[in-house]
N, C-alpha and C positions, 0 to 999 in steps of 0.2 A: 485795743486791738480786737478788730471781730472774728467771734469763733468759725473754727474750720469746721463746714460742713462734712459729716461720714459720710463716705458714698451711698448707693442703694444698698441696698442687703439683698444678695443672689446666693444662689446654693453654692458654697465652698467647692471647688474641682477637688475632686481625689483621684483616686487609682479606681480603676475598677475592683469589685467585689471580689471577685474571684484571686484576686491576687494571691500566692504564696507568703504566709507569715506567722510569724512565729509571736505568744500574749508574752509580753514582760509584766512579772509581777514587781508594782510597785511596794513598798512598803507604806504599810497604813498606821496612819496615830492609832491609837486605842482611847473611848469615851470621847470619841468628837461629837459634837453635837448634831442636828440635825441637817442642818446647813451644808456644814463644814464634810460630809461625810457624801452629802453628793455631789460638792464639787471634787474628792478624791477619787466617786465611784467613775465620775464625766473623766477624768486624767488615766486612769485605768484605762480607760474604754479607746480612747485617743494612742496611748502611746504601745504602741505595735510596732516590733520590729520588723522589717522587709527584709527580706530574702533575696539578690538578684536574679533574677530572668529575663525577660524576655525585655528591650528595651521599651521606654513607656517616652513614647514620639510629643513633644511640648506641641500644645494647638497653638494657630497663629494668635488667638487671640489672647494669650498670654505676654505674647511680645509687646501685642497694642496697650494692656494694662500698664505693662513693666514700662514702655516710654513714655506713660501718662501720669505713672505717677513718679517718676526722674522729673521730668517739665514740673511736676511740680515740688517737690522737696529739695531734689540738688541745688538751686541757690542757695538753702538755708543750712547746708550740711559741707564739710569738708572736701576738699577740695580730691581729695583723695580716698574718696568715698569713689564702690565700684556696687552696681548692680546685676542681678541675675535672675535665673527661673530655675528652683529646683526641691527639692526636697524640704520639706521644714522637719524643725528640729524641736523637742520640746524635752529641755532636762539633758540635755547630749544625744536624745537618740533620735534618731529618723522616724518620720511615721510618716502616715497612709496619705498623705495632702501637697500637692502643689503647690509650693509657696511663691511669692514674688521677695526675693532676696535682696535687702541692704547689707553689704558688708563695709563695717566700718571700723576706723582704727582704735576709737574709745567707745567701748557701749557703756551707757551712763543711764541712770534708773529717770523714770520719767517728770520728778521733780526737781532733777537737773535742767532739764529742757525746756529751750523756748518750744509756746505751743507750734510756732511754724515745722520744729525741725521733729515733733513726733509722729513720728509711722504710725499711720492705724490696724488695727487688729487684720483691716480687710478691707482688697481695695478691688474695687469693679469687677467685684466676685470672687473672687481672688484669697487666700490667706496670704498675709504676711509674715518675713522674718528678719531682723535684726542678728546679724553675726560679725562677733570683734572679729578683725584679722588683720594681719600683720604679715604679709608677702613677705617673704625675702629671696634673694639668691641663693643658687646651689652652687657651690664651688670649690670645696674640699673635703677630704677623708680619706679611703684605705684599698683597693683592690691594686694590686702591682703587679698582676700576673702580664705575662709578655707572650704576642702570638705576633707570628708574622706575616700572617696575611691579615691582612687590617677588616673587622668585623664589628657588628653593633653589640653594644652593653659594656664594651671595655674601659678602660681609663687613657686618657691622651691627657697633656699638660702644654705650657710654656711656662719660661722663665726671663722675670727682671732683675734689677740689678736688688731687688729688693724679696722678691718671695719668688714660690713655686705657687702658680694660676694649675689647678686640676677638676675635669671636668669626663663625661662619659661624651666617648663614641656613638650616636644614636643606631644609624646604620649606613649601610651604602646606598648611593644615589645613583640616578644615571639623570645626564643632560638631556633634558629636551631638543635642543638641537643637532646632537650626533648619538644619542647615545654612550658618551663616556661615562665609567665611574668615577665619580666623587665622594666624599663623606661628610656626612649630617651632621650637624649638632647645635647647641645653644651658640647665638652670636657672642655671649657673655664670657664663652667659654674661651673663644679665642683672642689673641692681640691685633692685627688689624693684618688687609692685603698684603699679601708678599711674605708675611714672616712665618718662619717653618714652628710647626707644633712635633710634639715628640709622644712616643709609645713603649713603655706604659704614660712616665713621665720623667720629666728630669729628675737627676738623682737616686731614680729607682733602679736597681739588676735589671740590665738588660737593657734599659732603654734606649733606642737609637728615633733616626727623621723615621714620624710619619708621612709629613706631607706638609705641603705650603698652602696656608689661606686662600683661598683663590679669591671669594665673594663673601660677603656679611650684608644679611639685610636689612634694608634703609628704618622700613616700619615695625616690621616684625624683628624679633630676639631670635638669628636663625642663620645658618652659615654652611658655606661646603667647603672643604680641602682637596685640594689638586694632589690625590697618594704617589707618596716617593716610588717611583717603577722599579726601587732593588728591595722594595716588600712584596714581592707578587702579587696575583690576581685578588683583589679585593673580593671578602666572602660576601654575598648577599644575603647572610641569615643573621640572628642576634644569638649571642652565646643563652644558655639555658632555655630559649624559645624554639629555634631553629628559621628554617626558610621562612621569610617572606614572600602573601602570596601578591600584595603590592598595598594600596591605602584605600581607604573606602571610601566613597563617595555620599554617603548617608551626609544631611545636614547636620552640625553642629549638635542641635536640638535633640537628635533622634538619640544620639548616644546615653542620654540621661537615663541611667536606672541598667545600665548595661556592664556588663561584667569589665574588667579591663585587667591588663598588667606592665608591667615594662621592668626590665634587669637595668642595673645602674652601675657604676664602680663602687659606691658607698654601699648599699646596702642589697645588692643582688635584684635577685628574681622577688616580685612582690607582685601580690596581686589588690584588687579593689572593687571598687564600683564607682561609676561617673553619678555625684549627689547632686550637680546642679553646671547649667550653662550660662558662665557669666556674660552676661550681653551688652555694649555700652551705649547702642544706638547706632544713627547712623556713621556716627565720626567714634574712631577708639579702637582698641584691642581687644579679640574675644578671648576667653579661657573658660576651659573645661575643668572642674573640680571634680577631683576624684578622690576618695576614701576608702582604706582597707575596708574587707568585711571578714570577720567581727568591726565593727565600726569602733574608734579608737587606737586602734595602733598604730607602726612604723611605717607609709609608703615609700618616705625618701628620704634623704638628708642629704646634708652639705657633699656634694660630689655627684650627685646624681645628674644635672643639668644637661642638656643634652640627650638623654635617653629618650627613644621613644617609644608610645603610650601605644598599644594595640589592643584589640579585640576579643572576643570568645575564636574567632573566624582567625586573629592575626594578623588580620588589616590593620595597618596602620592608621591611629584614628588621630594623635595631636603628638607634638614634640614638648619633651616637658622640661621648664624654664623659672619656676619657682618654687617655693615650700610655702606652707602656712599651718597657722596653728601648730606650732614647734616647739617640743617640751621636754625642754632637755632634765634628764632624769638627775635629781638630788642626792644619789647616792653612788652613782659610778659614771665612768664616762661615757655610758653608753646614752643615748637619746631615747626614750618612751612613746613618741608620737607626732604625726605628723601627716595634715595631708600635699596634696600635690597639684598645683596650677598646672596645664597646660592649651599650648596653643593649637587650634584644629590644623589639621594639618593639610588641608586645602587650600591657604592663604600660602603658610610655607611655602610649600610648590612653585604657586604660583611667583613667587617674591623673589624665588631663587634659580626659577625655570628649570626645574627637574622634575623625577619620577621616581615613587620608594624602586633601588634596584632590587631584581629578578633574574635568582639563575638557580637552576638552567633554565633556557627562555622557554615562555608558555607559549602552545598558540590556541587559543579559542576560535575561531574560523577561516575561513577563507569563502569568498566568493567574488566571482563567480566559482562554482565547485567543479565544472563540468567543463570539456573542449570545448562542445560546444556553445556555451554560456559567453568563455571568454573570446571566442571568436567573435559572438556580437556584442562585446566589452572593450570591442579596438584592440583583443589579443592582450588585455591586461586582468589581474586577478588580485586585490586587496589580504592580506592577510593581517589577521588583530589577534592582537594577545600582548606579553610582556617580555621584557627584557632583551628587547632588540637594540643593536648599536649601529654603528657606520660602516664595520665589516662583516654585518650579519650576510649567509648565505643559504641560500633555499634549494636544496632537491625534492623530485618526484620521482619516488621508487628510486634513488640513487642515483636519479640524473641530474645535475647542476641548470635549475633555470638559466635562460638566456639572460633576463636583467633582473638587478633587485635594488629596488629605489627604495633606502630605509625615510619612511617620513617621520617618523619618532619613536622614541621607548615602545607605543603599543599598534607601528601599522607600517606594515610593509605593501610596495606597490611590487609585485613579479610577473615578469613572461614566460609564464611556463617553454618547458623545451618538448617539441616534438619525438613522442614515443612510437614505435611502430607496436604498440599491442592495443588489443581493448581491454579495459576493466578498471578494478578503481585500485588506486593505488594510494602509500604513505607520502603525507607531506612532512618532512622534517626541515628544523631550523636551525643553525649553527653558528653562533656567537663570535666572538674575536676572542674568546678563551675557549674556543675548541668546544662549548659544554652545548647540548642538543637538546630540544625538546623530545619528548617522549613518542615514538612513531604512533598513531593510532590517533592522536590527538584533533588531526585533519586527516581529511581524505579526499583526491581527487581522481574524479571520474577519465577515462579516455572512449 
């Protein structure tokens, strides 16, 4: 068999210089020889722990390495082998380098391995990393508190004739097409169209209907409930985060190295950092890996699924759908670690045609702003922001527009109504739960 050529050898990508971080002291042998004492001082020097900040955006040209070198290894590697771009790891800990990630389900030292199936140290400038991992689902444990208006971070369930299925309430949604609330969660978590889930869950104090399955999606792990209407107005915030101010639009990518959290019914409020973007090409399932910081401990466990992942900001960034690296503690029943898969949550959306919900609704503009603007607008005026539905209503200064054509969660079409003053007045917006946005937020001229 002829040998595999290394790539070129190009400057390894890091972080920039400046980056916040903190020296880990390794521990060093004593009387190593010469050698041996500066490949310990070279490990020293490398392994730094990072601090999150400010997110650290992947170049396109990481993508191009990471599909060049899948074309070429993935024949010779398991089928269940997933690739990614993010952080390398040396010893458990994160350091200063951009790695091109293999994760695989057996890491085996490299005289196990045919020469085809070994990763090189570094690929098309690039470092590499090898990391075992073992996905799994999240799908039981312990939160039973009971609220009645249906909200993100709680616990929902069903039941077969055989167990109790429990999973977290992500948050509420609204349809794309009218604006109704729906509710988020892992597709895993629920049992199929039409059958009702319950809250907290079967068996627990209190629990009565949530709401019936409405939709589950095809590609992605990800679903919404049609809310039973004798649990009122569905809340649009997540319990211990609060409001949502809806999901972000940043690429996948951008999220790497950025702060994150999400409450679960397993193990609550938890925070992290996004260490890498699993990317599979152009056919496949993305996932964002995220990690406590301090790195090593509990982000999720069994029950979590369903919760979603936000931001420093609160935007909702991926719906979280897996565990990995899960290590269940040898001495109690408690779990010791673990981090968290999830899926960006722009595909979500799109999969399930909604929008993270928002209330009370926001409005970020309107234009035209002026009488006269929308006179030569055909007498029509746009207004954008969040959390509009199909009975949203628009006044100026307390006058009721003539029409208001909702065209989605973030854009209403209105004809203002003829005022007999000049000057500039509030625009306010009014939902189908009575709740306004904040006056001051728009303003229009007369």
């Amino acid at each position: 068999m002829p040998m595999m050529q290394s790539p070129a050898r190009k400057t390894v990508q890091r972080f920039p210089p400046d980056r916040s971080r903190a020296e880990i002291k390794s521990p060093r042998p004593k009387d190593l020889g010469t050698l041996e004492e500066a490949v310990v001082r070279s490990a020293e020097r490398r392994i730094q722990m990072l601090r999150p900040g400010e997110p650290f955006p992947i170049p396109p040209g990481a993508y191009e390495a990471l599909d060049s070198m899948r074309n070429a290894y993935a024949p010779a590697l398991p089928t269940e082998v997933a690739f990614g771009v993010g952080l390398k790891r040396i010893g458990g800990t994160y350091v200063e380098e951009l790695a091109l990630i293999v994760y695989v389900p057996d890491k085996r030292p490299p005289t196990e391995l045919p020469l085809k199936a070994m990763i090189p140290r570094t690929w098309e400038g690039y470092a590499t990393d090898v990391v075992e991992s073992h996905p799994e689902p999240l799908a039981l444990l312990n939160d039973t508190a009971f609220f009645h208006a249906p909200r993100g971070g709680v616990s929902i369930g069903w039941e077969d004739p055989f167990q109790v299925h429990i999973g977290t309430l992500g948050a509420v949604a609204q349809r794309r097409s009218d604006g109704a609330r729906r509710l988020l969660t892992a597709n895993h978590v629920t049992p199929a169209p039409g059958i009702e889930m319950f809250q907290p869950h079967p068996g627990a104090p209190q629990s009565t209907l949530l709401g019936i399955v409405e939709l589950e999606g095809t590609d992605w792990d990800c679903a919404i409930l049609e809310p039973d209407p004798g649990r009122g107005s569905p809340d649009c915030s997540v319990l211990d985060i609060g409001a949502l101010p809806g999901s972000s639009t940043a690429p996948p990518g951008d999220h790497v190295w950025n702060a994150a959290r999400k409450r679960g019914r397993a193990t609550g409020l938890t925070s992290g950092v996004i260490v890498a973007h699993m990317h599979p090409g152009e056919v496949g399932i993305e996932r964002l890996r995220v990690d406590t910081f301090p790195f090593g401990g509990l982000f999720l466990w069994h029950g979590d699924s369903g919760s979603v992942l936000v931001n420093a900001n609160d935007d909702v960034i991926g719906l979280l759908v897996q565990g990995d690296e899960m290590k269940p503690s040898s001495t109690s029943s408690n779990p010791t670690a673990a981090v968290g898969l999830a899926l960006p949550i722009a595909p979500v959306l799109d999969e399930l045609s909604i929008e993270i919900g928002v209330n009370p609704p926001v409005v970020s503009d309107i234009s035209p702003d002026t009488a006269l603007g929308v006179l030569a607008n055909g007498g029509k005026a746009m207004i954008t922001g969040r959390g509009f539905d199909s009975a949203t209503t628009v006044t100026f200064n307390g006058v009721g527009a003539l029409s208001v054509i909702p065209a989605s969660p973030h854009l209403l079409v209105v004809i203002p109504p003829v005022l007999g003053i000049l000057g500039t007045v509030p625009v306010v917006v009014t939902n189908a739960f009575g709740e306004q946005s904040t006056p001051g937020q728009a303003m229009f001229t007369y």
